[in-house]
N, C-alpha and C positions, 0 to 999 in steps of 0.2 A: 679065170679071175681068182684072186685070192682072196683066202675069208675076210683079211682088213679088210682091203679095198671092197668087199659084198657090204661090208659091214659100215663103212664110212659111204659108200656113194649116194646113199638119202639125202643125206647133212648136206652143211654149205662145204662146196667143194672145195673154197679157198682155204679152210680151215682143215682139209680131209690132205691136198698136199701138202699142208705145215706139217702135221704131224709125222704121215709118211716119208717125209724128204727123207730122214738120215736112213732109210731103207732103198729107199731107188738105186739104179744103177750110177757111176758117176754121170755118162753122158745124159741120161734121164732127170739127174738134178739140174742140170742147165736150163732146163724147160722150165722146171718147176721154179727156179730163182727168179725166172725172165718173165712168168705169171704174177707170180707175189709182188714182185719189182713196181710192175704196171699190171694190171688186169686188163683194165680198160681199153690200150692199147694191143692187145694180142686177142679181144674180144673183137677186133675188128679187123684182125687179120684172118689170112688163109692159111695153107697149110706150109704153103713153101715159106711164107712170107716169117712164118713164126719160126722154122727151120733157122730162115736166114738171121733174125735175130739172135735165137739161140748158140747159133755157129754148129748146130749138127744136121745129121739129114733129116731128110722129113719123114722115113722108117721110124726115127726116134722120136719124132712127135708124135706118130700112131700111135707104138708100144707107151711111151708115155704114158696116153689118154687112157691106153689099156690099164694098166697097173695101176692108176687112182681108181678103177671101177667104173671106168666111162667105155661105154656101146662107140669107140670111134670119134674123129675130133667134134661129128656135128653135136651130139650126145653132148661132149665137154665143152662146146660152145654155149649152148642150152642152161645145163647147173652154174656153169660161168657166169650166164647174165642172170641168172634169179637170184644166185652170190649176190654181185652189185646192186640189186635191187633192195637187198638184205640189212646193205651194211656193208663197212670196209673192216677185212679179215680184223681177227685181234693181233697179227703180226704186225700190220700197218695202224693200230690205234695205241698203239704206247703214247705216252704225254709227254712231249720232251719239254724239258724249261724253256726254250724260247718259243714254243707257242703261244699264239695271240689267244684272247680270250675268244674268239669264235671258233680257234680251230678246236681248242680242248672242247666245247659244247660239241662239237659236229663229230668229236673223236667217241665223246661218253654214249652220244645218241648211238653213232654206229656200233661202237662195240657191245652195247646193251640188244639193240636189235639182231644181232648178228649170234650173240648168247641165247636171247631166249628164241630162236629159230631151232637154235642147237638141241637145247630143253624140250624143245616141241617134238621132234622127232624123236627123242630118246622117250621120251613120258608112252609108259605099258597103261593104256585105258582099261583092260582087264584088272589092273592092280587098284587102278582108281574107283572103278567097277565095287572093285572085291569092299574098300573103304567106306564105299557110300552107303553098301549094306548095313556094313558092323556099324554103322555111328546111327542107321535109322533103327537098327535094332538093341540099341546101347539102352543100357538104363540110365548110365550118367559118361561125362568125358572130360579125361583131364589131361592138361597137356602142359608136356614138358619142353623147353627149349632154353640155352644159354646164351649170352654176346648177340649176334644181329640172327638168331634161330629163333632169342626169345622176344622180339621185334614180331616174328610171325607169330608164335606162338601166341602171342596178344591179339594180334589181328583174328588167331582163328576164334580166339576164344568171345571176342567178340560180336562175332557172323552167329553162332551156335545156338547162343540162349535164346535168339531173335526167331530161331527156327522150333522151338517148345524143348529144346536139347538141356538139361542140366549139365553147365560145363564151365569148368576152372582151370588158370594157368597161372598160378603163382610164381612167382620170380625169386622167391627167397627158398636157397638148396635144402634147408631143415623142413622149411612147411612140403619141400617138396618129394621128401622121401618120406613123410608123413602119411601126403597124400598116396603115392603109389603103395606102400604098404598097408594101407587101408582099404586097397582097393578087393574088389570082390566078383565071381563070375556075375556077367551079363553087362557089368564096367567095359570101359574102351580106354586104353593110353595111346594118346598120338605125341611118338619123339620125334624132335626134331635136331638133324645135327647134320652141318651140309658133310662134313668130314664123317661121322659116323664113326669117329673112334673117340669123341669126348667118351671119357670114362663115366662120367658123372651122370650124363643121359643115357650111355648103357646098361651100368646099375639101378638106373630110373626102370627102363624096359625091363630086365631081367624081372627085379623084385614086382612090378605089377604082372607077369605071367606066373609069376610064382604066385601069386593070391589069385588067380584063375582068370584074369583079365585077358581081353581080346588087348594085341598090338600095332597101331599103325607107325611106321617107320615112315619119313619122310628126309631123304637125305642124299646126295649128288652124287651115290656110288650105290651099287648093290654088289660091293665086293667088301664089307664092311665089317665091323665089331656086332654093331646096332641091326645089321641084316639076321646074325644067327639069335636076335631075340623079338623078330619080329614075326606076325602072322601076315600080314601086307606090307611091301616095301613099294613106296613111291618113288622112284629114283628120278629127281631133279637134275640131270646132270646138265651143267653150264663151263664157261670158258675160266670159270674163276681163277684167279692166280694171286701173289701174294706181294705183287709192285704196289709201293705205298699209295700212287693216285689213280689204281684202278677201281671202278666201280662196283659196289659189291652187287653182283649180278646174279648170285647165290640166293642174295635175300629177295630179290625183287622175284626172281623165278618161282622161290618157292610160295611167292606172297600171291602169281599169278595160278599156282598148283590149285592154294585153297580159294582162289576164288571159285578156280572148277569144280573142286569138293563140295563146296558148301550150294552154287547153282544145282547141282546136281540133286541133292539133297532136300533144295529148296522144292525141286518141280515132282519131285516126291510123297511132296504132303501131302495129308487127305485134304478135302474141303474145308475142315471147322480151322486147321491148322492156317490155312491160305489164309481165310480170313482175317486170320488173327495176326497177320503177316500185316496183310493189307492195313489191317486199323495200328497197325502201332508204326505204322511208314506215314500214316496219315496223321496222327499225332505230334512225331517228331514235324512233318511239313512245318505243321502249324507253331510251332514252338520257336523255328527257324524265323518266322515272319514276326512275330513277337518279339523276336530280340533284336528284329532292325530297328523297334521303336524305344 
C-alpha cells in the first residue's frame, strides 16, 4: 500500500478517491468515477456486478480497492457505508442554481458533516494535550485571529475568563500588536488562521515568542507560515475551498477545536475553580428567567 493511500484510508473514503483519482491507473479511474457517480448503488453491489458497471474486470476492482488503502472490496464496502452515513462526499455537495431550497439545506448539512469527520481524524490530541497545559499554566491569554478566524477567536475568548483565565482577543490590528509586544514569559498567544499564511497573524506569533511567550497555532495545515512560529500547532484540517456558496467549514471546525480545549481545561480545575464555574452558570440561569419577564 502506498503512503497516500496509508495515509488517506482513516478518513471518509469518498473523499480519499477524490483526491487520489488523477493518480490511479486509467482503468482504475473507471471505478473510482462509477463510486463518486453513485455510491449508494455500488454499496449494494458485488464484485462482478461493480466490474460490470464499470466496463472492466473484476481484478481491477480488487487492485482498485487496494490503491485507496482498503484490506480488499469487503474492507471498501465497510469505509463506503460509514462514508454515507457521514454525509455526501464534497464532490457531490456543490450548490448548483437550480437547487430547491431543501436540496441546498441537505447539501450544507452533508458537506459540513462529512468536513468535520475529515477534521476529526486529522486533530493530533497530543498537540491539544500539549495546549491545554500551556493555557492552565498561562498567567494571562491573548488571542489573535482575522475575517471568520476572528469569529473564533471571540468565541475563545469568551469560554476562558469563565474558567479564572485572564484572556483577551481584540479585533483592531494596532491594539493587536500592542498586545503581543507586550507580552511576557509565562503569557500564552493563541493565532488563529485557517490558511496559516495571513502575514498579519504571523507577525502577531513571531513578535509574542520574541517577548518569551508560549504559542498556540490553531490552523488547517501544519505545512505553514504560522507553524515555524508556533510551540503547539492544532491543525484543523477541513474540506474548505473557495466556491462562493460553500459553507465556511474552517470556522465551524475550528469553533468545534476550542470547544475541546476549553472542556478540556474546564475538567482541570481545582475544586474552588469548579465552584466558581458552577455559581456564575447559576447566575447567568437566573438572569435568563428574568428577562422572560
Amino acid at each position: 500500500m502506498n503512503s497516500q493511500a496509508e495515509t488517506l484510508a482513516p478518513r471518509n473514503i469518498l473523499e480519499a478517491i477524490r483526491m487520489m483519482r488523477p493518480e490511479l491507473r486509467k482503468s482504475d479511474r473507471k471505478v473510482a468515477d462509477i463510486v463518486l457517480a453513485d455510491p449508494q448503488r455500488i454499496l449494494n453491489a458485488t464484485v462482478a456486478e461493480t466490474a460490470e458497471i464499470a466496463e472492466v474486470s473484476q481484478p481491477t476492482v480488487i487492485r482498485f480497492c487496494t490503491a485507496i488503502g482498503c484490506d480488499g472490496f469487503q474492507d471498501f464496502k465497510i469505509r463506503l457505508a460509514q462514508s454515507l452515513v457521514l454525509g455526501t462526499p464534497a464532490t457531490q455537495s456543490a450548490i448548483a442554481n437550480d437547487d430547491t431550497p431543501d436540496e441546498v439545506a441537505a447539501k450544507i448539512f452533508d458537506y459540513t458533516m462529512t468536513s468535520l469527520d475529515w477534521a476529526r481524524h486529522k486533530l493530533d490530541m497530543a498537540q491539544v494535550n500539549e495546549a491545554v497545559a500551556l493555557i492552565l499554566s498561562a498567567r494571562s491569554l491573548q488571542i489573535f485571529g482575522f475575517g471568520a478566524s476572528a469569529i473564533v477567536a471571540q468565541d475563545f475568548q469568551q469560554k476562558f475568563p469563565l474558567l479564572g483565565l485572564p484572556c483577551n482577543a481584540t479585533m483592531d490590528s494596532h491594539q493587536q500588536l500592542m498586545a503581543a509586544s507586550m507580552m511576557q514569559p509565562g503569557d500564552v498567544a493563541v493565532a488563529i488562521s485557517n490558511t496559516g499564511e495571513t502575514l498579519s497573524i504571523v507577525e502577531l506569533a513571531r513578535l509574542a515568542r520574541e517577548q518569551g511567550a508560549k504559542v498556540i497555532a490553531i490552523s488547517g495545515s501544519n505545512q505553514t507560515a504560522l507553524a515555524n512560529y508556533s510551540d503547539v500547532l492544532i491543525n484543523v484540517e477541513t474540506l474548505e475551498n473557495t466556491d462562493l456558496f460553500t459553507p465556511t467549514t474552517s470556522r465551524i471546525a475550528a469553533l468545534v477545536a476550542v470547544d475541546i480545549i476549553s472542556t478540556l481545561v474546564a475538567r482541570r480545575l481545582d475544586r474552588v475553580e469548579s465552584q466558581r464555574l458552577v455559581r456564575m452558570k447559576r447566575y447567568l440561569s437566573q438572569m435568563r428567567k428574568n428577562e422572560m419577564f
